[in-house]
N, C-alpha and C positions, 0 to 999 in steps of 0.2 A: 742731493738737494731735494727730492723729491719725498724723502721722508722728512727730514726736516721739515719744511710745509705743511707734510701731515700728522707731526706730532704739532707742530704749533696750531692748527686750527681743531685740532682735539683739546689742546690744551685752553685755548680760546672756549669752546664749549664748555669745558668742564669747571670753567670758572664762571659764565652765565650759567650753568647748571646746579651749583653749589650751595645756591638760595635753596632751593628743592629738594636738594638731596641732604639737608645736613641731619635727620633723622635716621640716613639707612650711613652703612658701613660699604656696601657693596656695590653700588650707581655708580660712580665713579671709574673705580678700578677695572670694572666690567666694561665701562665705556673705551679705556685703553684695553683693554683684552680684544672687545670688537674690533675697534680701527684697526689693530696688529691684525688678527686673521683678517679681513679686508684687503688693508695693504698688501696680504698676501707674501711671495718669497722676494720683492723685491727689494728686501734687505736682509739679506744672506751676506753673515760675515763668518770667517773662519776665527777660530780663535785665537792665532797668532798675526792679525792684523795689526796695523799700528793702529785705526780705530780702537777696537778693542782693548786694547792695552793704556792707551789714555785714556779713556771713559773709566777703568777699572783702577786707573792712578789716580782719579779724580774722585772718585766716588770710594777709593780709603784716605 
């Protein structure tokens, strides 16, 4: 739950941030690069999670 929150209020930023940023390539993605090291290990998944395995059924 906790990541979720803090992907969306990242994601919340980076759309008020979007105005600003739309000359560089790299503001952005840097900004989720940040929050991940931030948030730190507390979202440590194994790779045979069922997370993991829907996110990766979703995302082909």
């Amino acid at each position: 739950m906790a990541l979720t929150v803090i992907f969306g209020a990242t994601l919340l930023v980076a759309v008020l941030l979007s105005v600003l940023a739309q000359r560089t390539v790299l503001s952005l993605p840097l900004l989720f690069l940040g929050v991940g090291v931030l948030a730190g290990n507390s979202g440590s998944f194994q790779p045979s999670a069922e997370i993991v395995t829907h996110a990766a059924d979703i995302a082909l």
